[in-house]
C-alpha positions in Angstrom: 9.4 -8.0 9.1 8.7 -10.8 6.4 9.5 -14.1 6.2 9.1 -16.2 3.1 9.7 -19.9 3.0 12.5 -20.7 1.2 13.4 -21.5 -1.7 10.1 -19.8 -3.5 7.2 -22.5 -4.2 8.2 -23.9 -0.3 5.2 -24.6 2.1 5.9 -23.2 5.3 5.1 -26.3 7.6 8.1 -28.0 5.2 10.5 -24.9 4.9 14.2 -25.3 7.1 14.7 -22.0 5.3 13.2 -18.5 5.6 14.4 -15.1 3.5 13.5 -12.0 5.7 12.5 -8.8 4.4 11.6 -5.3 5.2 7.4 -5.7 4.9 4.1 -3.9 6.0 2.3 -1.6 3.1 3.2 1.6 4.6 7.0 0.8 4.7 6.5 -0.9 1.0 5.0 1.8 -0.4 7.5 4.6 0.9 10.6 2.2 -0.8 8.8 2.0 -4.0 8.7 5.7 -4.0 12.2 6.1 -2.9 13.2 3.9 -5.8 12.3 6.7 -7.8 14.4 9.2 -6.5 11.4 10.6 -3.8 12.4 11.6 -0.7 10.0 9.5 2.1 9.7 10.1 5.8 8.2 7.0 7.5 6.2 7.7 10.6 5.6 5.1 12.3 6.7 3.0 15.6 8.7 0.1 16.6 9.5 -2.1 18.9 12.6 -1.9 21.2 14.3 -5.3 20.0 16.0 -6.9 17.1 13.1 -7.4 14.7 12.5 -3.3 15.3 16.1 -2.9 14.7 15.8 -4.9 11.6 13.4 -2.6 10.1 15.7 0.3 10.9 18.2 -1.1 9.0 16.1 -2.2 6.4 14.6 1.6 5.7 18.1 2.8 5.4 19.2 0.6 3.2 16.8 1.6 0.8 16.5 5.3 1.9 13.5 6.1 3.7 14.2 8.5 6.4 13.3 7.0 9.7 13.8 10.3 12.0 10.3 9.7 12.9 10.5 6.1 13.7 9.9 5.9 17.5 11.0 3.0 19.4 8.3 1.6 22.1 9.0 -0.7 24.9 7.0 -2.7 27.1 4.7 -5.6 25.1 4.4 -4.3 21.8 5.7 -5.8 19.0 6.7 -5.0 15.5 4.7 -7.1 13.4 5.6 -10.7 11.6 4.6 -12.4 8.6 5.3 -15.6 7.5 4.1 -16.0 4.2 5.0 -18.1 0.7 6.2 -17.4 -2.5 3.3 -19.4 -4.1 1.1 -18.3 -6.5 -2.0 -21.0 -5.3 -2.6 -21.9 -2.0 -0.5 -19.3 -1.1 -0.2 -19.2 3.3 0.0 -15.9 4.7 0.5 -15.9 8.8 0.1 -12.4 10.7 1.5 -11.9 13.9 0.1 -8.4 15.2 -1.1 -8.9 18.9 0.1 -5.7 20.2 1.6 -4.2 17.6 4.0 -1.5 17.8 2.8 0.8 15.0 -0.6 1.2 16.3 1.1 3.1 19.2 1.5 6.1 17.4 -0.1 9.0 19.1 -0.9 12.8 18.7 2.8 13.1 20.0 4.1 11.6 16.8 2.2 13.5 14.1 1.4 16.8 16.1 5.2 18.2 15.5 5.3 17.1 11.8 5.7 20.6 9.7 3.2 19.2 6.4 4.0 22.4 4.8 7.4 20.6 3.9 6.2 17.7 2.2 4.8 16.9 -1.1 2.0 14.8 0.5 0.8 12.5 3.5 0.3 8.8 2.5 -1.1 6.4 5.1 -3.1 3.0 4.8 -6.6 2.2 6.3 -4.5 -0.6 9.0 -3.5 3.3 10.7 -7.4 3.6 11.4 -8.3 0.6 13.0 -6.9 0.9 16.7 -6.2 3.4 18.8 -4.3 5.7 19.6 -2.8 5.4 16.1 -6.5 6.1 14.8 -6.6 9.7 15.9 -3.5 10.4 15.3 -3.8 9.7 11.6 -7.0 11.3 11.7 -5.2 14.3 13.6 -2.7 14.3 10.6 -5.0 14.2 8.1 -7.0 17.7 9.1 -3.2 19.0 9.6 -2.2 18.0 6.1 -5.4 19.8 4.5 -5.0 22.6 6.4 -1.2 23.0 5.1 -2.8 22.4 2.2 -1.1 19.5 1.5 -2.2 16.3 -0.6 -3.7 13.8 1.5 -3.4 10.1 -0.3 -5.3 7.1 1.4 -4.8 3.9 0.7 -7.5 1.8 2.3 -6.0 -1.4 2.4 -8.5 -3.5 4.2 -7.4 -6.1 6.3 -9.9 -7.9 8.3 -7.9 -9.5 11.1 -7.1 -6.2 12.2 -10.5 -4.5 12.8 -13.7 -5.3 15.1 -15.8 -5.9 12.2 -16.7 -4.7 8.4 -19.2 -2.1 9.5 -16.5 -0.3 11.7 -14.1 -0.5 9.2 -16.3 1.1 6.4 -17.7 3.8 8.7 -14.0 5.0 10.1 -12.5 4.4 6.7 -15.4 6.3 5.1 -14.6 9.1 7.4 -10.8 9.1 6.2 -11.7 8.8 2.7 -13.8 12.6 3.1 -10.8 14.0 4.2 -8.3 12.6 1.7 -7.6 14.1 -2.1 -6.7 10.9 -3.4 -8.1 7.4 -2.1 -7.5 4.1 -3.9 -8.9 1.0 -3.0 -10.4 -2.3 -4.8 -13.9 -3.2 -5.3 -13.8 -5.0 -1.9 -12.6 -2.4 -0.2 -15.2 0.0 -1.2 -18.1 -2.8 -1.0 -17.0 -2.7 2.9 -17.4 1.2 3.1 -20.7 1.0 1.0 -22.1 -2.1 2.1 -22.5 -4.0 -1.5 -20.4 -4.3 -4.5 -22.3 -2.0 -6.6 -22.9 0.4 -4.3 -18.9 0.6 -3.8 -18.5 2.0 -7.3 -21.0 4.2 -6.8 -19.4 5.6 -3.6 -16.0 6.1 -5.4 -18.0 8.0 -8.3 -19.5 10.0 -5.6 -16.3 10.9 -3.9 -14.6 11.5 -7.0 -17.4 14.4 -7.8 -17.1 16.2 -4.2 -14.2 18.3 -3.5 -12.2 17.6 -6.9 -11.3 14.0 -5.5 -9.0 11.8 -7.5 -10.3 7.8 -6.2 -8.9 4.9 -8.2 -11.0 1.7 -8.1 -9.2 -1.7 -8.8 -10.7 -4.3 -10.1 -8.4 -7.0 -10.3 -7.5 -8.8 -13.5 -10.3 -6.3 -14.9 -7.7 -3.4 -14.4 -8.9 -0.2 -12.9 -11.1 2.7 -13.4 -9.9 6.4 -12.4 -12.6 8.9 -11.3 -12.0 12.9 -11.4 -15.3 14.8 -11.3 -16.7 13.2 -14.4 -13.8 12.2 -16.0 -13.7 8.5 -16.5 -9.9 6.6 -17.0 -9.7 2.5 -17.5 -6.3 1.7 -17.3 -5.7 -2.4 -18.0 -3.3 -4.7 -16.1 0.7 -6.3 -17.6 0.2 -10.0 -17.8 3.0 -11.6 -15.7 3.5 -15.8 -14.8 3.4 -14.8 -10.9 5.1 -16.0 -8.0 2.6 -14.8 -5.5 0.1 -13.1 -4.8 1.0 -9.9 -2.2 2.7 -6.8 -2.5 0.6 -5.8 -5.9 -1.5 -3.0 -4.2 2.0 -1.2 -2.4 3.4 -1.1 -5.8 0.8 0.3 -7.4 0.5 3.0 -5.3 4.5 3.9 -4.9 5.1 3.5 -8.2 2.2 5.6 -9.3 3.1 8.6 -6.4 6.6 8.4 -7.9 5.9 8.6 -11.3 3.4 11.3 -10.5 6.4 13.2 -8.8 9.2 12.5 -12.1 6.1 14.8 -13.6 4.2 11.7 -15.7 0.8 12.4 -17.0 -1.9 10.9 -15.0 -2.6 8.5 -17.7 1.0 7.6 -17.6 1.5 7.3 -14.1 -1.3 4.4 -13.8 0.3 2.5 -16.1 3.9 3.0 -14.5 1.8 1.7 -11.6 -0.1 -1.3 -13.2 3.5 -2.1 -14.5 5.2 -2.3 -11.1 2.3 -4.2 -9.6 3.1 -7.4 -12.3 6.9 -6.8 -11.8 6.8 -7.6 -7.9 3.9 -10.3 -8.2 6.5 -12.1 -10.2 9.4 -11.7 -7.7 10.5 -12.6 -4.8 9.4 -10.4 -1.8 7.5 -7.0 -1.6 10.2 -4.1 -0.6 13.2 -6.3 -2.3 10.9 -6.8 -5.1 10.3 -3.2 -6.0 11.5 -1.8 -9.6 13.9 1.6 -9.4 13.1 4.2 -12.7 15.4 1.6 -15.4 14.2 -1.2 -14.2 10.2 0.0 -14.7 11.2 1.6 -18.1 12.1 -1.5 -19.2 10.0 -3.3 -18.6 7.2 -1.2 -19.8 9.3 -1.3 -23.0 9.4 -5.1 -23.5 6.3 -6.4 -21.9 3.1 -6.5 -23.9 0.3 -4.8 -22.2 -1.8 -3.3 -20.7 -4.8 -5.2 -21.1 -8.7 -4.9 -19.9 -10.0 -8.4 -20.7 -9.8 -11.3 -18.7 -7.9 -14.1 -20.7 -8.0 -17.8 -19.7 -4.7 -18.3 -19.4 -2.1 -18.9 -16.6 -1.6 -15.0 -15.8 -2.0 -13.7 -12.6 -4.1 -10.2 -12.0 -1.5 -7.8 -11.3 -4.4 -5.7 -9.4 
């Protein structure tokens, strides 16, 4: 669940008002794909109150099947932001001290038939506690061995692991076992241990196994490995509201655009698009563009572009 302080450009220690909102990447990221017609399955787990309840709302409202939403009582919590709708100085407070969604298990995934799906997303956040950790490890080899596309977004958030090094050595582990992982330069400096030994690592994945890995680079766009083919793909210059909820929409958008059959040129784009479209609106899951909307703004919005202009743009990536 997200709050933002209200009305947008509000500081949260001053706001009487708060807009809530369906939040969390995974849960993001399976909206922005239903907004293009796919049909996503959220597994995850909530907690057995009114903010869990919330969410179950919240995922039908926007159509994301929540048959495999588990409820979980005792301490754990579904988790809380309160963040801003500021594009500087922009506060974001996480509230995840026993949180729900790391308590799916083996239980959860184990009965999942893969062979019916199109593909298994999931986030790097799934490998940082347990039990959730082997279970989305569990899911992974399950996927691959239905022969199922396995997409990993690695999404590193800091507050939520031990340290860097355990987070680049489990994510790294992930990664190996995933046909698609996308991640910015950060995020593969922390698996790699330096910047430039991140792009490096995301090279080498790309050449084992016929990997697809798509490495971000903020306002500098991204760069697409396959093998040894090389695609840059620029960002849309937007006057942003914030900066959150870029990363999800890449991803959705480019799954969905992936699935309406777009070339894999094309689908970047339609991703880079949607990343500028929900920087410069309110929320992450509200903010999310359906098919029209992402046409047309692709249409009537300059872009994309590779080089960093000084102006008052924010990176969409």
């Amino acid at each position: 669940m997200d709050l933002y302080a209200d009305p947008p450009g509000a500081r949260t220690e001053n706001a009487t008002a708060f807009f809530a909102a369906l939040g969390g990447s995974s849960a993001n990221i399976a909206v922005a794909m239903a907004r293009h017609g796919c049909a996503a399955t959220l597994v995850t787990a909530v907690s057995d109150d009114a903010v869990g309840r919330f969410v179950r709302n919240q995922l039908k409202s926007y159509g994301v099947n929540s048959d495999r939403v588990r409820t979980v009582g005792g301490q754990s919590r579904t988790s809380l932001a309160v963040v801003e709708t500021r594009r500087e100085d922009c506060q974001s407070v996480i509230y995840r001290n026993g949180a729900a969604d790391f308590e799916i298990g083996r239980e959860d995934v184990d009965t999942v038939d893969y062979s019916q799906f199109g593909g298994l997303v999931a986030t790097g956040t799934c490998f940082a506690a347990e039990p959730s950790r082997t279970a989305t490890l569990s899911a992974f080899e399950a996927a691959g061995t239905a022969g199922v596309p396995v997409i990993l977004d690695l999404d590193y958030r800091p507050y939520t692991w031990p340290s860097p090094a355990d987070a680049g050595a489990i994510c790294l582990k992930a990664a190996k076992l995933a046909n698609v992982v996308v991640g910015n330069d950060e995020e593969f400096a922390t698996l790699a241990g330096d910047i430039e030994a991140g792009r490096r690592l995301a090279q080498d994945l790309a050449r084992d196994a016929g990997r697809l890995v798509i490495y971000k680079m903020g306002e500098n766009g991204s760069l697409t490995f396959q093998g040894s083919q090389v695609i840059e793909t620029g960002i849309y210059r937007v006057e942003a509201l914030k900066p959150t909820g870029s990363g999800d929409a890449f991803l959705g958008n480019f799954i969905g655009a992936l699935a309406q059959g777009h070339t894999l040129e094309e689908s970047l784009e339609r991703g880079s698009a949607a990343a500028a479209m929900v920087v410069s609106s309110v929320g992450c899951a509200p903010a999310m563009p359906d098919t029209a909307q992402l046409d047309d703004f692709i249409r009537n919005h300059p872009g994309p572009t590779r080089t960093t202009e000084a102006d008052n743009a924010h990176p969409a990536l």
